[in-house]
Phi, psi and omega in degrees: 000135188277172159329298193309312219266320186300308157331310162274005162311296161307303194292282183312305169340307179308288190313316200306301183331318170317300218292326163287356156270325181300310197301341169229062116276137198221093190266073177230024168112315205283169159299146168202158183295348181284332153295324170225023144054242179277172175244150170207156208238087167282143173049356181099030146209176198283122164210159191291166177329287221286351172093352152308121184280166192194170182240116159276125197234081162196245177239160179234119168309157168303189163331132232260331164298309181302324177263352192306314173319349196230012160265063181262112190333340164278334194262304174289351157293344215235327162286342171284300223272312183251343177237022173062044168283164185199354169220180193207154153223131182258105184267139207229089189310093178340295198237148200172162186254158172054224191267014181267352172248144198285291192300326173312348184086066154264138177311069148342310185250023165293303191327323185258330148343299132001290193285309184311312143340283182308299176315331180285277184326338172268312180297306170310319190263007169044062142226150130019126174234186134195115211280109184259109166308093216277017166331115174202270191274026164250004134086310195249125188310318207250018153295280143334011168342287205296329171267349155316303185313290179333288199308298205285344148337281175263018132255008169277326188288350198262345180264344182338321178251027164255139185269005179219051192242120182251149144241148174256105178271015157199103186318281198194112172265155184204141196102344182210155174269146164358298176321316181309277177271048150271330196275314159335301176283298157358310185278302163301000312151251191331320193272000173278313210288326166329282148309311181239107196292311201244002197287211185242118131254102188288147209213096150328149171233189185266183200051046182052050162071066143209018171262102158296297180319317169300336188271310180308302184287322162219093191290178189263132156300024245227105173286163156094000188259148174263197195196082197308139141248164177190152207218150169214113216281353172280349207242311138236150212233223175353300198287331185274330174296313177313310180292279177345286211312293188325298172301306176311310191294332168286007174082013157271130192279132165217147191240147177240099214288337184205131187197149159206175179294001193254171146301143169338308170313322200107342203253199198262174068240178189246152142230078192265030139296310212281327215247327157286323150335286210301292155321322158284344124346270161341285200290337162305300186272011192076013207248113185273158202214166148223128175265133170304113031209134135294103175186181202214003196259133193323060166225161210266027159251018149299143219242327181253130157311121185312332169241059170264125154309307153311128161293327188205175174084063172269163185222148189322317169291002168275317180306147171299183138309333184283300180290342182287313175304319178253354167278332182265009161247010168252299184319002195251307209250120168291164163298180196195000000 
């Protein structure tokens, strides 16, 4: 081998190593992880390594089973890349029928297959993720402890060196107070921090993650933890934007981790007066959101049309009003 070819050995090494950074960079203004790196939560709001604040802006699958076909290496190119999505959050059901609860005797490692997947694919499109412990019809985090532990275990040890992993360890308990899953969080808390020390943890309340006020009067000791809302813009308006406002300008960090343009139901009426409020809002206050559904199944918060076929490539005529509504609010607001 001559001097020259041992020389330029190197210099191409180099390149290539660019060129696979370059291959999950996304220079479109917004946060990403090649740019604001891990995340963390100052003063009450989410900000990047450097201690900067910053927004996440994007979606949460339906069950994670239900959105699985449209979770595909085109469809997060094209939600990262063309419509400035920057987050993704994959919700993962507890309680479920057949093979959708996880705890319910569900197809367990479809469900983390699933995750694994998905968790790849955001790191390749340099967005964001969140792993959602999905509560909803088991009402109380701690019907499922046990199986928390676990779940979060073994996925804090497996995300642990990833900068773009948040987790939600209870969607939205219901049926119970503050006190419960505060005892809930208490528990699970510690064994992610065990592993990944510094990551983002979001924390559900009770009345499906809107008593915020209770959370308020006695928050978890923890650093780096959020505090879910969640809003459906036909159903609530004014009084729950009013709770937001408060707590946040008092310096409670909150994310609102699941939201859409619909009644509470998922279904209709639509209200994007309500829902564009609910949004300037948001944006006021720094407070980062995702909308319910990446999904195709007949509610009017599913964002793709139910007799759309195609997995990926959608065009404005594939979309709902609800998805048409929110590609025309991720195109309005750049990162920041």
């Amino acid at each position: 081998m001559s001097n020259k070819t041992k020389t330029l050995i190197p210099v191409l090494l180099a390149l290539l190593m660019l060129s696979g950074c370059a291959g999950n960079t996304v220079k479109d203004g917004r946060t990403r992880p090649s740019n604001s790196g891990e995340l963390q939560v100052l003063n009450g709001k989410l900000c990047s390594e450097d201690g900067q604040p910053v927004m996440l802006r994007g979606i949460s699958t339906q069950s994670i089973l239900i959105s699985e076909t449209l979770l595909n290496e085109q469809m997060f190119k094209e939600m990262s890349h063309d419509d400035g999505m920057n987050v993704i959050r994959l919700a993962m059901y507890t309680y479920g029928v057949g093979i959708t609860g996880y705890c319910t005797n569900g197809d367990k490692e479809r469900h983390k297959k699933d995750i694994f997947d998905a968790v790849e694919q955001a790191k390749k499109n340099d967005m964001y993720t969140i792993i959602d412990w999905h509560i909803l019809g088991d009402g109380d985090p701690n019907i499922y402890i046990d199986e928390s532990k676990l779940f979060f275990d073994e996925m804090s040890q497996k995300y642990k060196d990833y900068n773009n992993v948040l987790y939600e360890i209870c969607n939205e308990p219901n049926g119970v107070e503050w006190p419960a899953v505060k005892s809930y969080a208490e528990q699970i808390i510690p064994i992610i921090r065990k592993n990944d020390p510094d990551s983002v943890i979001i924390v559900g309340n009770p009345d499906w993650s809107k008593d915020l006020e209770s959370v308020a009067e006695d928050p978890l000791d923890f650093e780096n933890i959020m505090y879910t809302f969640h809003f459906y813009a036909s159903t609530h308006k004014e009084e729950f934007r009013d709770v937001v406002k408060t707590v946040s300008q008092a310096g409670l960090p909150v994310f609102v981790t699941e939201y859409s343009v619909t009644a509470a139901s998922g279904g209709l009426p639509r209200d994007i007066e309500s829902a564009d409020e609910w949004i300037n809002l948001l944006e006021e206050e720094n407070i980062s959101y995702c909308l319910w559904a990446l999904a195709k199944v007949p509610e009017a918060c599913s964002i793709i049309k139910n007799n759309v076929t195609k997995l990926n490539g959608f065009e404005r005529d594939d979309y709902t009003p609800t998805g048409v509504w929110l590609m025309d609010t991720l195109q309005k607001h750049t990162g920041r």
